[in-house]
GUGU-95761 format. One record per residue (C-alpha): residue number from 1; residue in three letters; x, y, z. Coordinates in nm, 4 decimals. Example, Ala and Ser with C-alpha at 12.3 -4.5 7.8 and 13.67 -1.06 7.14 Angstrom:
+-----+------+----------+----------+----------+
: seq : type :       xx :       yy :       zz :
+-----+------+----------+----------+----------+
:   1 :  ALA :   1.2300 :  -0.4500 :   0.7800 :
:   2 :  SER :   1.3670 :  -0.1060 :   0.7140 :
+-----+------+----------+----------+----------+
This chain:
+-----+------+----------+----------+----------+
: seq : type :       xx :       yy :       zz :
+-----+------+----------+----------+----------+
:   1 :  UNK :  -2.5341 :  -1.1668 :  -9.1558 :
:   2 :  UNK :  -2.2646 :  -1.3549 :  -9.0176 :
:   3 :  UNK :  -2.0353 :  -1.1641 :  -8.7507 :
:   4 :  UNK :  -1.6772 :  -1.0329 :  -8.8072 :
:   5 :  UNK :  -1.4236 :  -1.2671 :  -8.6897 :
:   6 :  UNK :  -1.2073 :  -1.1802 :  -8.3801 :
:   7 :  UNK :  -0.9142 :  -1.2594 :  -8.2462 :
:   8 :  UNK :  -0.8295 :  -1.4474 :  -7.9495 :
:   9 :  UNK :  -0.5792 :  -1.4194 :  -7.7196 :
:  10 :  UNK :  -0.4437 :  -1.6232 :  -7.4087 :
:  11 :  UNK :  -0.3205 :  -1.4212 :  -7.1651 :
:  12 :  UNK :  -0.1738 :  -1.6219 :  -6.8887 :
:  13 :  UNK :  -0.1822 :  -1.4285 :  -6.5240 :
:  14 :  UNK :   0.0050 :  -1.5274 :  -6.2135 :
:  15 :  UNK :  -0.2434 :  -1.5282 :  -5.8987 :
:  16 :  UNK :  -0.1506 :  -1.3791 :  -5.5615 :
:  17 :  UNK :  -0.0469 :  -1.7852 :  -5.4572 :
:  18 :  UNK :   0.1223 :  -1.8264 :  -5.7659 :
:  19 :  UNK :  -0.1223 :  -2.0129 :  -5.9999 :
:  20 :  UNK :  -0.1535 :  -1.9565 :  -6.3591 :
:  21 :  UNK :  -0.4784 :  -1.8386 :  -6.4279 :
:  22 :  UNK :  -0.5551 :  -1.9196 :  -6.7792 :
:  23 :  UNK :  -0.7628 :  -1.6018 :  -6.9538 :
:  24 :  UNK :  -0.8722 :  -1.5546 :  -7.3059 :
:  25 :  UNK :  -0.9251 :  -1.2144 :  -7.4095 :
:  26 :  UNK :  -1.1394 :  -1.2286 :  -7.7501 :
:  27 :  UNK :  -1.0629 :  -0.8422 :  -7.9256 :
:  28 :  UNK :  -1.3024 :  -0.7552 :  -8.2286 :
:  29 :  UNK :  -1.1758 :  -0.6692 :  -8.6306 :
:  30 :  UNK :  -1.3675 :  -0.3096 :  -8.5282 :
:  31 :  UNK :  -1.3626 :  -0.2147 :  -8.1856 :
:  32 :  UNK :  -1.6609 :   0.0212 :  -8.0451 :
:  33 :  UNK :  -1.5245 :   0.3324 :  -7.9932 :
:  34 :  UNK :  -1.6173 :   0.3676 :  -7.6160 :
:  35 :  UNK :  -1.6917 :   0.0114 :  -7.5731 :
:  36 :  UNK :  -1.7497 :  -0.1573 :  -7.2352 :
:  37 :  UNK :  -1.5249 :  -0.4801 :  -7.1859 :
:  38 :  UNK :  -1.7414 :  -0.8230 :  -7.1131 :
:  39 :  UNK :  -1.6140 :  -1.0510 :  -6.8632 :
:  40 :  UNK :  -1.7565 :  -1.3532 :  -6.8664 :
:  41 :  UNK :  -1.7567 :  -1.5894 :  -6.5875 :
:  42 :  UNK :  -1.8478 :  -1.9967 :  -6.5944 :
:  43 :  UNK :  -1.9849 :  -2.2106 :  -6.3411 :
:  44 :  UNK :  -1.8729 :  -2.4957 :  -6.1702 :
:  45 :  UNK :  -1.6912 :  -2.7984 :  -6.3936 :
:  46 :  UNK :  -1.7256 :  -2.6134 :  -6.7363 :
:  47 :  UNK :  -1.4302 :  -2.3638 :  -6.8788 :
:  48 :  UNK :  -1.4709 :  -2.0483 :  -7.0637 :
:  49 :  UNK :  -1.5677 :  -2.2406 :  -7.4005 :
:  50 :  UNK :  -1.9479 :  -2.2391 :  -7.2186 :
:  51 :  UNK :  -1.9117 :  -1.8674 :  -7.3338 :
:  52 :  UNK :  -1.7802 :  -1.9298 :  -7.7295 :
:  53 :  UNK :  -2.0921 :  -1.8421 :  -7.9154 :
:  54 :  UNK :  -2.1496 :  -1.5358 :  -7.6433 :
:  55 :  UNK :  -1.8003 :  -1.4260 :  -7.7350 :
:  56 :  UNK :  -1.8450 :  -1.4138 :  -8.0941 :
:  57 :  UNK :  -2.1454 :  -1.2219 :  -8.0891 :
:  58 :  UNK :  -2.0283 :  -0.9853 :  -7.8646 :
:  59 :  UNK :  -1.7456 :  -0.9345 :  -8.1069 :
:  60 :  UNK :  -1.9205 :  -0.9171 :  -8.3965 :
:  61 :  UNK :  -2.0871 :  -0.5736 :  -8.2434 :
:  62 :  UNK :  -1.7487 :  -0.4596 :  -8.1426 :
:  63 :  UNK :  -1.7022 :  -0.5245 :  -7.7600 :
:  64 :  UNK :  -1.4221 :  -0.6679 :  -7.6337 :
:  65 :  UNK :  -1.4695 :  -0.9990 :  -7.4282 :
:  66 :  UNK :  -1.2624 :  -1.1568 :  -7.1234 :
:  67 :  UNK :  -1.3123 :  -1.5435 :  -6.9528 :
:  68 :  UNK :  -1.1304 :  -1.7604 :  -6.8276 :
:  69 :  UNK :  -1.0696 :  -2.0770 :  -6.6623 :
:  70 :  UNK :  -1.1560 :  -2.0774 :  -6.2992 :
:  71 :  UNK :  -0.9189 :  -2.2442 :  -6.0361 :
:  72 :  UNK :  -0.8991 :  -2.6030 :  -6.0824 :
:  73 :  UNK :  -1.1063 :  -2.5465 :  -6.4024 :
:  74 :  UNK :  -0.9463 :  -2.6196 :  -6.7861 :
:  75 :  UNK :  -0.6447 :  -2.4832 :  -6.7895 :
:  76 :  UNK :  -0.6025 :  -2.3432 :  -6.4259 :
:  77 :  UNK :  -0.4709 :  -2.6043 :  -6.1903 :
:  78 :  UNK :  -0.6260 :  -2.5383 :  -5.8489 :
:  79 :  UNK :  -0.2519 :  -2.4089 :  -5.6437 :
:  80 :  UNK :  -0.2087 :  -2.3970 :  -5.3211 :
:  81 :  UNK :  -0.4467 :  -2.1095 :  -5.2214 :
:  82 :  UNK :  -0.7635 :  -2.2837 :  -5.0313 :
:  83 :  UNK :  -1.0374 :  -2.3024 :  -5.2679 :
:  84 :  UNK :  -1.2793 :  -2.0964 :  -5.1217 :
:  85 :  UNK :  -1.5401 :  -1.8422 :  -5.3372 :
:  86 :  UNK :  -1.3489 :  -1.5515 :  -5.1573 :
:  87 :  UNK :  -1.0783 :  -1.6911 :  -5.3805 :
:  88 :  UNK :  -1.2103 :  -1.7167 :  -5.6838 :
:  89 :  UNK :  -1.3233 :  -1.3690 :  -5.6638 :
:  90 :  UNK :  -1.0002 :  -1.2430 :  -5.5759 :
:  91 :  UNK :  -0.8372 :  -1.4322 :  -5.8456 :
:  92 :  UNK :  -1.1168 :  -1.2329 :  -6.1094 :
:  93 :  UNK :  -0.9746 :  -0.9350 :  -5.9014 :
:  94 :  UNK :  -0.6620 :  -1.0053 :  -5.9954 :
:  95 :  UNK :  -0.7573 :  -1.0740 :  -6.3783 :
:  96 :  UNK :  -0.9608 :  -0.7327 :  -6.3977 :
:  97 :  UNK :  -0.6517 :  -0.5515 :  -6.2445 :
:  98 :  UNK :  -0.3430 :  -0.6894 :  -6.4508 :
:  99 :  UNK :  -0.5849 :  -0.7256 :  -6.7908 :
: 100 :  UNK :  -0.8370 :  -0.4553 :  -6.8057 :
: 101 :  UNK :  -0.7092 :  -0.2077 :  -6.5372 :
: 102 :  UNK :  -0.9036 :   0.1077 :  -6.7116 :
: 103 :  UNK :  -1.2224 :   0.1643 :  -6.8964 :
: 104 :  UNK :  -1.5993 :   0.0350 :  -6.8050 :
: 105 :  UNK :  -1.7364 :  -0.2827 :  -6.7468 :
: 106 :  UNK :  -2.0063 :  -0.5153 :  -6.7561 :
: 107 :  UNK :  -2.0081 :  -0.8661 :  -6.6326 :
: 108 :  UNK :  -2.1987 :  -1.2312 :  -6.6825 :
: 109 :  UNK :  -2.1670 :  -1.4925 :  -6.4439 :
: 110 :  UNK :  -2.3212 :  -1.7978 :  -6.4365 :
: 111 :  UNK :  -2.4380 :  -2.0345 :  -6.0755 :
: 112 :  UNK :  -2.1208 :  -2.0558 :  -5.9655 :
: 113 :  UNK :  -1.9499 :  -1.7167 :  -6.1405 :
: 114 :  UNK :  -2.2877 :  -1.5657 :  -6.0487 :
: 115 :  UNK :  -2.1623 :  -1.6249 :  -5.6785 :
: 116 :  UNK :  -1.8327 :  -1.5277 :  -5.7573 :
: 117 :  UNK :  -1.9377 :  -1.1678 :  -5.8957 :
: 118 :  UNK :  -2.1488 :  -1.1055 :  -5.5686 :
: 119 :  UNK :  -1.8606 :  -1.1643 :  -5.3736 :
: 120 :  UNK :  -1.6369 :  -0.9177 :  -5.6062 :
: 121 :  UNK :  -1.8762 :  -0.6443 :  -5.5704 :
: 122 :  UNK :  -1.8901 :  -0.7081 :  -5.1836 :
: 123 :  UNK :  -1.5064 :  -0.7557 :  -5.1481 :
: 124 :  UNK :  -1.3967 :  -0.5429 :  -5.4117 :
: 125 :  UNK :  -1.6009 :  -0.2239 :  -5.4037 :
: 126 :  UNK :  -1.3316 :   0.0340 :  -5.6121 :
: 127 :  UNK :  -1.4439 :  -0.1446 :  -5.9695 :
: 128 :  UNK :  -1.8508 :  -0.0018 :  -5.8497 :
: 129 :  UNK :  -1.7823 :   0.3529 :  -6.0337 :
: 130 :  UNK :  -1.6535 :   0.1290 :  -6.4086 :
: 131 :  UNK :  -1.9471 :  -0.1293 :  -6.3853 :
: 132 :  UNK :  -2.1908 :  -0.0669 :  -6.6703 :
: 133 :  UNK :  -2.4407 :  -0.3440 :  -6.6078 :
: 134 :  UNK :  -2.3935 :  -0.7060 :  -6.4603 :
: 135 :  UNK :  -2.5775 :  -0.9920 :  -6.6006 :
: 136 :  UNK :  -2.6315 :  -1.3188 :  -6.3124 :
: 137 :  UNK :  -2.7654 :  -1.5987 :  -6.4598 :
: 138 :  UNK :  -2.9350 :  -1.9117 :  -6.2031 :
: 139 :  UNK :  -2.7908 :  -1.6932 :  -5.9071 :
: 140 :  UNK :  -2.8758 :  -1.7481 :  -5.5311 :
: 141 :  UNK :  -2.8327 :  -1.5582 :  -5.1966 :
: 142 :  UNK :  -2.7697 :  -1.9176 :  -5.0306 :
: 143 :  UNK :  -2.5243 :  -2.1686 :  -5.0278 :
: 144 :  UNK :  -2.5386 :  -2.4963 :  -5.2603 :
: 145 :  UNK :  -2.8169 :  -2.7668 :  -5.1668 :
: 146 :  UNK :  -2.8588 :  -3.1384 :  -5.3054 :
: 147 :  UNK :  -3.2838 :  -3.0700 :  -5.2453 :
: 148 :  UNK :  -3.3775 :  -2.8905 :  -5.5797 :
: 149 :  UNK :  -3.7709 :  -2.9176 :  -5.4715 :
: 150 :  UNK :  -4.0476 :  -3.0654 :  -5.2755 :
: 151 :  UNK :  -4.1293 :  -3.3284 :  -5.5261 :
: 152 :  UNK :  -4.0398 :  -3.6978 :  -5.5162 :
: 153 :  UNK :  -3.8668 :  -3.6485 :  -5.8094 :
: 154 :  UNK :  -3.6801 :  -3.3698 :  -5.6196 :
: 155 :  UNK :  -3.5786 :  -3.6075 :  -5.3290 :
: 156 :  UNK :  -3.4912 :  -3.8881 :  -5.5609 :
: 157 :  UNK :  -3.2799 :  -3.6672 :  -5.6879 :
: 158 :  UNK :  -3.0767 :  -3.5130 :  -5.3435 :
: 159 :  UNK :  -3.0737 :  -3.9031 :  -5.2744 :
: 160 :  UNK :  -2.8538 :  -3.9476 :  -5.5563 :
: 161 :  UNK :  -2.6424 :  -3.6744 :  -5.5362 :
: 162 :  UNK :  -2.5793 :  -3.7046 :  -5.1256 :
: 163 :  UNK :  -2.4241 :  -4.0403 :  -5.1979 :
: 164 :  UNK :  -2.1715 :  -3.9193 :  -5.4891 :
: 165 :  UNK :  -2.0877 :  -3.6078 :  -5.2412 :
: 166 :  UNK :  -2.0375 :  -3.8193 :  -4.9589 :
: 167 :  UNK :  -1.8399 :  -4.0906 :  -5.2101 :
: 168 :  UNK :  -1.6139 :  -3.8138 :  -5.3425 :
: 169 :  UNK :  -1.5504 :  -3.6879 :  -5.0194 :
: 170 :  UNK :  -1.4492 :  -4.0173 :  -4.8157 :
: 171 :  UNK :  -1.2979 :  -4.2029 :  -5.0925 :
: 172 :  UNK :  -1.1722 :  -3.9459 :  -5.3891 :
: 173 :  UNK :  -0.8933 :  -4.2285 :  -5.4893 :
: 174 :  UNK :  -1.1520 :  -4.4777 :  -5.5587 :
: 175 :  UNK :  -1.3422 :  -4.2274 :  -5.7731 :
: 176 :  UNK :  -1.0347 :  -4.1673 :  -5.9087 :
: 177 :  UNK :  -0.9505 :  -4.5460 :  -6.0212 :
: 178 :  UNK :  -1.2846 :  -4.5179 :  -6.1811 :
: 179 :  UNK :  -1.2605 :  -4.1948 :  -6.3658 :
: 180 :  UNK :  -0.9613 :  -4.2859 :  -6.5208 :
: 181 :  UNK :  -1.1595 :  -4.6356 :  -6.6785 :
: 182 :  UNK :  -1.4019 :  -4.3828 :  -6.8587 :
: 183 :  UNK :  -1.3747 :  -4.3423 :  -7.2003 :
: 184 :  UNK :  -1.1606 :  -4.0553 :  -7.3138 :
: 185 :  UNK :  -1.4274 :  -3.8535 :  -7.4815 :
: 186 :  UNK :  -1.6333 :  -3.8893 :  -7.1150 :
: 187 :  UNK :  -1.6433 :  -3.4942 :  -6.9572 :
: 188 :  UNK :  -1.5638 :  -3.6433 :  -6.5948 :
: 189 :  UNK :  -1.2874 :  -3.8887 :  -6.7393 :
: 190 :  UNK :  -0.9804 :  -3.8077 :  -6.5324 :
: 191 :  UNK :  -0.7135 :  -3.7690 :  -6.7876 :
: 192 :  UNK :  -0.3700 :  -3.8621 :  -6.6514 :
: 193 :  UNK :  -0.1568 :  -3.5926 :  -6.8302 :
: 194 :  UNK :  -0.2725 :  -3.2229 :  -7.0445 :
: 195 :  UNK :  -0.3899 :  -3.3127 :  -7.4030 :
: 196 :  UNK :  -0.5484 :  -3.0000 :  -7.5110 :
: 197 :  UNK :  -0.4506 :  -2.7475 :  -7.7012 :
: 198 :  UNK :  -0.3021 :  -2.4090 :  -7.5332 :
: 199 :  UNK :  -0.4402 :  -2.1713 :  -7.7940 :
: 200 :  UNK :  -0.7531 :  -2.1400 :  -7.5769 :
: 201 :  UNK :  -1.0095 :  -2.3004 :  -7.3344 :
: 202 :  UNK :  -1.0333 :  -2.7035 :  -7.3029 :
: 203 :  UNK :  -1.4049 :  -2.7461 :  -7.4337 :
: 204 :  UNK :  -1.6976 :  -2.6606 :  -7.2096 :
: 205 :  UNK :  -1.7830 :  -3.0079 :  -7.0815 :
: 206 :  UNK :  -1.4173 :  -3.1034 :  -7.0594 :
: 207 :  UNK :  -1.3792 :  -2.8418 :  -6.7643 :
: 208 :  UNK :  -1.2725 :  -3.0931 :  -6.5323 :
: 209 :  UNK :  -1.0691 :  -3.4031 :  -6.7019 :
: 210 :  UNK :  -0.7234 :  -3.3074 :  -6.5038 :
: 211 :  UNK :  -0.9033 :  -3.2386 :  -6.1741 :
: 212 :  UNK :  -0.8696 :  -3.4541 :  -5.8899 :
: 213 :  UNK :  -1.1700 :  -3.5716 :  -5.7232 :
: 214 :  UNK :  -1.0555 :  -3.4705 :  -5.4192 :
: 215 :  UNK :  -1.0340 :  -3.0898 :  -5.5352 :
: 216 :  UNK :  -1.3846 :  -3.1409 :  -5.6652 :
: 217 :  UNK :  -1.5135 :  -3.2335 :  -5.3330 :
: 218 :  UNK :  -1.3088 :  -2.9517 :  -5.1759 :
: 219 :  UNK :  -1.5036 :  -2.6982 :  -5.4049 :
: 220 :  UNK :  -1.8463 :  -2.8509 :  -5.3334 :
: 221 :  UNK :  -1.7563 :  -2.8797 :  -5.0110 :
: 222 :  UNK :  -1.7196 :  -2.5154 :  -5.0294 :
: 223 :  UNK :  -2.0518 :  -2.4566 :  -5.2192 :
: 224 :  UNK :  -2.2403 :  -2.6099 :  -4.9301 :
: 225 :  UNK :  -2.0748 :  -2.4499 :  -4.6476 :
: 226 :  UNK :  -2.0843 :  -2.0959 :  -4.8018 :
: 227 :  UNK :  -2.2709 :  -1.8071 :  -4.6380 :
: 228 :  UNK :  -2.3580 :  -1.5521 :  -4.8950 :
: 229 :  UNK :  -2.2675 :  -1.1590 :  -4.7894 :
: 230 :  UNK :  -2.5359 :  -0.9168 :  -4.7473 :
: 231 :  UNK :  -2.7141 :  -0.9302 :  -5.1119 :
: 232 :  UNK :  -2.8209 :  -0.6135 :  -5.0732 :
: 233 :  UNK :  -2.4448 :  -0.4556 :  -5.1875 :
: 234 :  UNK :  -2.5864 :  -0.5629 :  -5.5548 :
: 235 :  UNK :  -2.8228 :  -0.2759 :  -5.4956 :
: 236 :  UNK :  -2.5789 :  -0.0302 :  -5.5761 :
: 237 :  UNK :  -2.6714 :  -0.1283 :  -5.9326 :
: 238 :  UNK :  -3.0030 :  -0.0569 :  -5.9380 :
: 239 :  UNK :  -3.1539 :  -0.1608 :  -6.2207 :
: 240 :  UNK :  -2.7869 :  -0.2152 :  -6.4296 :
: 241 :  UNK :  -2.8206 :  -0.5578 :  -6.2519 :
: 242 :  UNK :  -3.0302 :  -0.8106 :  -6.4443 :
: 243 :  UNK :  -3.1441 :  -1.1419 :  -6.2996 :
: 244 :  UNK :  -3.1871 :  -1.4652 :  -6.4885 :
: 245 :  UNK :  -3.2756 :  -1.7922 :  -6.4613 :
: 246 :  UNK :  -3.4588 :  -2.1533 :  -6.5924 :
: 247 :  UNK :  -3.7781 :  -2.2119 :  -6.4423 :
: 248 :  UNK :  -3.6638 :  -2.5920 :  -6.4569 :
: 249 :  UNK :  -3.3388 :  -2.5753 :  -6.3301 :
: 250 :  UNK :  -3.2953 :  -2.8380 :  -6.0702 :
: 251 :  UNK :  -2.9761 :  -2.7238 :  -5.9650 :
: 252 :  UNK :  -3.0537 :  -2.3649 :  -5.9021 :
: 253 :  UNK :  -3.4213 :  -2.3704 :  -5.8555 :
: 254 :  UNK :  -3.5804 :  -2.0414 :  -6.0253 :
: 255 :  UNK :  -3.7501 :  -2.0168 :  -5.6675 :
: 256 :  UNK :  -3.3954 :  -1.9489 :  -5.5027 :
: 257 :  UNK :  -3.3103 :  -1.6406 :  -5.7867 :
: 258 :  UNK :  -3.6407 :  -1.4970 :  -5.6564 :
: 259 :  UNK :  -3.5833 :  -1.4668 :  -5.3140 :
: 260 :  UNK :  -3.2570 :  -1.2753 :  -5.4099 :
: 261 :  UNK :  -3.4485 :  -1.0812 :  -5.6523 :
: 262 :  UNK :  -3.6407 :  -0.9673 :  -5.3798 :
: 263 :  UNK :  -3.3602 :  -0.8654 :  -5.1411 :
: 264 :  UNK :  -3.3264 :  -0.6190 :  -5.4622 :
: 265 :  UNK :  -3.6509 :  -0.4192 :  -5.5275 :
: 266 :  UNK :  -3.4667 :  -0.2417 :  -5.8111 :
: 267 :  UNK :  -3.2726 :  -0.5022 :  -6.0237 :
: 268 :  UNK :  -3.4433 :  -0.6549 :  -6.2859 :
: 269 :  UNK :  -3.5538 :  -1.0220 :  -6.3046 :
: 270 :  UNK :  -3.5938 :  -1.3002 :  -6.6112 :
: 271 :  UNK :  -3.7570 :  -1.6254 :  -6.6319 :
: 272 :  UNK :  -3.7046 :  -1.8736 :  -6.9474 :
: 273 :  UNK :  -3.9729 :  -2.0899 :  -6.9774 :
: 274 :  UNK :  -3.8770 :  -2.4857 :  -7.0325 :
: 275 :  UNK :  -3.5237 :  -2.4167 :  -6.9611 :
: 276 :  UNK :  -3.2753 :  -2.5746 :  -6.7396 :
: 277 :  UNK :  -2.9405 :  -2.4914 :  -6.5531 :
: 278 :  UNK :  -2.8244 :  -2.5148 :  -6.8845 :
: 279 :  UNK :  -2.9168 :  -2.1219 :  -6.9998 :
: 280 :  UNK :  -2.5990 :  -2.0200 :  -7.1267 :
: 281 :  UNK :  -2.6405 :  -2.2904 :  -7.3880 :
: 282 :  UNK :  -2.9927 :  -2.2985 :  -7.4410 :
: 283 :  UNK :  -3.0147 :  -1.8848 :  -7.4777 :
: 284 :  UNK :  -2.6762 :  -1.7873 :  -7.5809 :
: 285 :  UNK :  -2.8726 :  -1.4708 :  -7.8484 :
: 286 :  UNK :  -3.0800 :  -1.4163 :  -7.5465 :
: 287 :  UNK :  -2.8398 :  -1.3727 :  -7.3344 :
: 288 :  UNK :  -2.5400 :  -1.2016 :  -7.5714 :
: 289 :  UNK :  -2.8369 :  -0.9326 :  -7.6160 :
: 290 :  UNK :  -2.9021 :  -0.8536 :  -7.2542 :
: 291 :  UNK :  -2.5001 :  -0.8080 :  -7.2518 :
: 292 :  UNK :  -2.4993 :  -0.5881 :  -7.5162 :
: 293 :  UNK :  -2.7542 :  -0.3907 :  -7.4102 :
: 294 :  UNK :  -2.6249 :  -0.3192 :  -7.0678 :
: 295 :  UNK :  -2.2848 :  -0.2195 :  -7.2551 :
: 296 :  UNK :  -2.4328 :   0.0321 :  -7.4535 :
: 297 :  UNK :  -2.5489 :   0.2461 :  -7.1550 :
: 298 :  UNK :  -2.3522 :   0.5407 :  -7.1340 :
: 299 :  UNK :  -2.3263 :   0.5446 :  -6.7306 :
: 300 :  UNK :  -2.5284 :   0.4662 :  -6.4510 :
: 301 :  UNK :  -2.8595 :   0.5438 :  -6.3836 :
: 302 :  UNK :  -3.0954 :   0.5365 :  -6.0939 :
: 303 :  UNK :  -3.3127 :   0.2891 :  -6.0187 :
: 304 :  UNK :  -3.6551 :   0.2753 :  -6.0890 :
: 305 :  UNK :  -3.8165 :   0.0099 :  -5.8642 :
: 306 :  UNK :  -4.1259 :   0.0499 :  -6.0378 :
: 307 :  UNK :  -4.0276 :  -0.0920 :  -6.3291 :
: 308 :  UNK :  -3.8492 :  -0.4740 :  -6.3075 :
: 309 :  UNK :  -3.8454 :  -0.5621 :  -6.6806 :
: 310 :  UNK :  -3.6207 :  -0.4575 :  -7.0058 :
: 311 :  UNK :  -3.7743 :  -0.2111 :  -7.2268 :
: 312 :  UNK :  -4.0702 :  -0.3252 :  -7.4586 :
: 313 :  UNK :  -3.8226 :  -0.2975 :  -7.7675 :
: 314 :  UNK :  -3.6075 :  -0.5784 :  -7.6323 :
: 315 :  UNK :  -3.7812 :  -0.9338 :  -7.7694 :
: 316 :  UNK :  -3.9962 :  -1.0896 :  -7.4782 :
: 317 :  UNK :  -4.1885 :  -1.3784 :  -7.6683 :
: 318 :  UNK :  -3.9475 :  -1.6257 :  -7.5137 :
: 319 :  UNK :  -3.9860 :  -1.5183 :  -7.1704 :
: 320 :  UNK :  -4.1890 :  -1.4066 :  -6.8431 :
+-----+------+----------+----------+----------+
């Protein structure tokens, strides 16, 4: 059975600095009486299009769903505020407060908007008491690292990536020059004015077309340098807060979602089998489910550190 259509809604919101933060609020046909709102949150050089399918299932069972571009993302330029993770979650502060300013929550982020949701919850403790559940998918309790292993392949791989960090950073005009020869249709093709349309997010693997190298290095630059807070503030979630992640990610290594799992005895904690960084795409059911789910409780509960996984009814074939 196909899911009710929704409508969606752009909803442009002046940050603290300024910027025009570019959010889509996606409001079902017939709304849950008591609902949660979803607020979705992408990762780095994606928009909020890497949540479409999640939206429309969430919809279709009658939750209201916010995303958005993030700074110097799709439709948000990056403004004059420094680009910093502190930021970005002050900018999704800023969202929650002007857009969904009563009523109960529950959140998805994903590598980077995983990050970006610890950092709310340590920042920005009065939302605690409205947070139903929060969903972090490939998250980490460290900053970002070109090693994904201790495999050749794994050092092949930093190899490669040191030299296009260290390329972007010293020379961002030259990488420039050569993003603008790449075909149009190319996600890292620098395109030299806005040609999408402003009814809602750029597609996913567009996120970055209009964003200068040198803003790109400035976020990784970020990334690496970052020191996460205390994880353990995610404990006052107990076991609302569900872990996720790819056992073959190589840019968020499953290994690194465990050692923050186990800064958090209570939370909950998912592995996908053959699945990448990519596990917003590659489980978006999976996923929309676990949202759901976490919506649907009527208030918090206490933890039970005993018990790490979802209930037996939820489907588990696909997972460990």
């Amino acid at each position: 059975m196909r899911n009710p259509p929704s409508a969606t809604e752009v909803l442009p919101v002046s940050a603290v600095d300024g910027t025009r933060l570019s959010v889509y609020r996606d409001t079902p046909v017939r709304p849950r009486p008591g609902g949660a709102t979803v607020v979705l949150v992408h990762g780095a050089s994606v928009t909020a299009d890497l949540w479409r399918v999640h939206a429309r299932h969430l919809t279709g069972l009658g939750l209201t769903v916010v995303r958005y571009d993030q700074r110097a993302h799709g439709h948000t330029p990056r403004g004059q505020a420094p680009l910093t993770i502190r930021q970005l979650a002050d900018d999704l502060h800023h969202i929650l407060t002007r857009v969904v300013p009563i009523g109960p929550l529950v959140f998805a982020g994903h590598s980077l908007g995983a990050l970006v949701l610890q950092e709310l919850a340590a920042l920005h403790p009065q939302h605690q008491a409205r947070i139903r559940g929060m969903v972090l998918l490939s998250a980490t309790a460290r900053g970002a690292s070109v090693l994904p292993g201790r495999d050749p392949r794994a050092w092949l791989l930093a190899a490669g990536r040191s030299l296009f960090a260290l390329t972007c950073t010293h020379a961002p005009q030259a990488v420039d020059l050569l993003r603008h020869w790449l075909p149009t249709t190319h996600p890292y093709g620098l395109a030299p004015r806005p040609d999408w349309p402003a009814d809602g997010p750029p597609p996913c693997r567009h996120g970055i077309r209009h964003t200068r190298t040198r803003d790109l290095a400035d976020l990784w630059q970020c990334l690496r340098r970052y020191q996460p807070r205390d994880a353990t503030v995610l404990n006052q979630f107990g076991d609302r807060l569900l872990l996720m992640a790819g056992a073959d990610d190589r840019h968020i290594p499953a290994a690194h979602t465990k050692q923050l799992a186990a800064q958090l005895p209570a939370a909950r904690l998912e592995i996908l089998p053959r699945t990448t960084h990519a596990l917003p795409v590659r489980h978006p059911a999976l996923i929309s489910d676990r949202i759901a789910r976490l919506a649907a409780e009527p208030s918090p509960h206490p933890p039970h550190p005993q018990d790490r996984s979802f209930p037996n009814s939820l489907p588990s074939g696909r997972f460990h």
